[in-house]
C-alpha positions in Angstrom: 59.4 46.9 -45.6 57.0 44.4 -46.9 55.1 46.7 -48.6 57.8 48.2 -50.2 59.4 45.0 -51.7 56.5 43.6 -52.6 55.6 46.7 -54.3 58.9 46.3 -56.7 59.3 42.3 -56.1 55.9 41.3 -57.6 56.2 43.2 -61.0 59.9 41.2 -61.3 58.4 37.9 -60.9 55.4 38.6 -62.3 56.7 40.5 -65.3 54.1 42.6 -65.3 53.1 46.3 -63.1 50.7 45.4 -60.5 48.6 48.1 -59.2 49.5 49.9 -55.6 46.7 48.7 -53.7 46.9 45.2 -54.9 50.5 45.3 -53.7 49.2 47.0 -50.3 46.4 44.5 -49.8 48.8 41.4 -50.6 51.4 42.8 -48.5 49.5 43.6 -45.1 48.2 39.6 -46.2 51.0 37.9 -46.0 52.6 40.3 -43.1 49.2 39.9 -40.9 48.5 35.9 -41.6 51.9 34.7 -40.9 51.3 36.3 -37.1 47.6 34.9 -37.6 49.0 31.4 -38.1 51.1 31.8 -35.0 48.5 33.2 -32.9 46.6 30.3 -33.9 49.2 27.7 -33.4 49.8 28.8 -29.7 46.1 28.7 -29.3 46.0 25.0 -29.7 49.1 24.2 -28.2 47.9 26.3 -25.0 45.1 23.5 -24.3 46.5 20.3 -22.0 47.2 17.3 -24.4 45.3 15.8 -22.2 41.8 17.5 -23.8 42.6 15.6 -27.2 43.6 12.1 -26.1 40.4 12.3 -23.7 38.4 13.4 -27.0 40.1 10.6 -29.2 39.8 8.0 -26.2 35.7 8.5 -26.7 36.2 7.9 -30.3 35.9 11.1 -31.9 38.2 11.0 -35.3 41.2 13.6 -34.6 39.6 16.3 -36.8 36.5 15.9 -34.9 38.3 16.8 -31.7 40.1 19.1 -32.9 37.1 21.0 -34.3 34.9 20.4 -31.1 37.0 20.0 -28.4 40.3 21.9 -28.7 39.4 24.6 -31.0 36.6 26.2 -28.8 38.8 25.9 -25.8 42.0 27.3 -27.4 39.7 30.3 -29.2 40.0 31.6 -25.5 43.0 31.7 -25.5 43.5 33.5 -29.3 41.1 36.3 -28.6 43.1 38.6 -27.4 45.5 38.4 -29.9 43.3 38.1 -32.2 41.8 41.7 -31.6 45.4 42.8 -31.0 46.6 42.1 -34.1 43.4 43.9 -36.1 44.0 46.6 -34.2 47.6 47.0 -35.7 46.4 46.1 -39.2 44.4 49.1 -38.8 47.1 50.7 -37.9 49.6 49.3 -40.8 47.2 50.6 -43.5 48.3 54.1 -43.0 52.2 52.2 -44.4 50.2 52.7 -47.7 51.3 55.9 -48.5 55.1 54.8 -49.2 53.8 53.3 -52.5 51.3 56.1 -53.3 48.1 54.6 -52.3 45.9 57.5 -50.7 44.9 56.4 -47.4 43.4 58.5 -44.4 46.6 60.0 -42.9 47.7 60.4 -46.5 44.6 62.5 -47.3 44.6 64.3 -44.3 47.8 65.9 -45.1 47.0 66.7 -48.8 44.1 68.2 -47.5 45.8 70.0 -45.0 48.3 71.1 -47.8 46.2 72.2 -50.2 43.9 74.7 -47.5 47.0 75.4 -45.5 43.7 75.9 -42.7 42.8 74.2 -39.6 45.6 71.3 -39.2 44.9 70.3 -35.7 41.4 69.7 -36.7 42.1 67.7 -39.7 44.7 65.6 -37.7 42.1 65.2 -34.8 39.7 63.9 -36.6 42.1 61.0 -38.2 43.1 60.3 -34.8 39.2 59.8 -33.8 38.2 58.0 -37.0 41.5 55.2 -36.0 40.6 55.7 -32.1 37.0 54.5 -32.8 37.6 51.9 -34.9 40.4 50.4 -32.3 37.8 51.0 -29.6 35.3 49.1 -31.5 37.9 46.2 -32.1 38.7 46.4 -28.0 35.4 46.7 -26.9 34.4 43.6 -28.8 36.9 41.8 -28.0 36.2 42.8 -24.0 32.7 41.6 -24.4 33.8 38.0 -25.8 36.2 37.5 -22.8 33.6 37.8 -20.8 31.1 35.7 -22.8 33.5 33.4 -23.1 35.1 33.0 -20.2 34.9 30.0 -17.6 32.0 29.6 -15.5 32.2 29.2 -12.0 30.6 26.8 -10.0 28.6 28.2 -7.0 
């Protein structure tokens, strides 16, 4: 739905037409960084309180311990998410076709249209293309986790 008012929103305010992908890229922008800002905001507020006043009692300035202190610690915590909502951006962009921007899924079916030949091949290899570049997202995220995560003592 954001797409699709943006898509005849924009060229009201702006009094002027505003090309399709512009109004897909600003719309999967504003959709994906308001969860972005959330995702970041419950980051932070996932470290203890205690991590900042500790950081401010040793005289850091409060951007300083937010920057070297809580950030690191709280970029634990927004990894996942973080992944998580890439993966369904990737996902979103096929949403492009209800303004007429060509995107995969959208060629995939005029291709599929126009040769009337092999659909589940077509369609299979859309689905690979988006399952590999999920995987990618997942895998990496799988491999910060673990770079990331808290050390044990032994």
């Amino acid at each position: 739905m954001v797409i699709f008012w943006m898509y005849f929103l924009l060229p009201a305010l702006m009094g002027k037409t505003i090309p399709e992908a512009r109004t897909v890229i600003a719309g999967l922008t504003l959709f994906t960084s308001a969860y972005m800002s959330q995702i970041v905001r419950a980051g932070i507020d996932g470290v203890p309180r205690g991590q900042m006043e500790a950081a401010l009692s040793t005289g850091l300035k409060r951007w300083q311990a937010m920057l070297y202190i809580v950030l690191p610690q709280g970029l634990r915590n927004m990894i996942p998410s973080f992944v998580n909502q890439f993966v369904s951006l990737i996902k979103d962009t096929s949403l492009a076709f209800i303004v007429g921007v060509s995107e995969l899924t959208h060629v995939g079916t005029q291709i599929n249209n126009r040769s009337m030949v092999y659909p589940t091949e077509i369609f299979m290899f859309i689905a690979l293309v988006y399952f590999i570049l999920c995987y990618a997202f997942t895998s990496l995220s799988r491999w910060l986790e673990r770079r990331l995560s808290w050390r044990k003592a032994i």
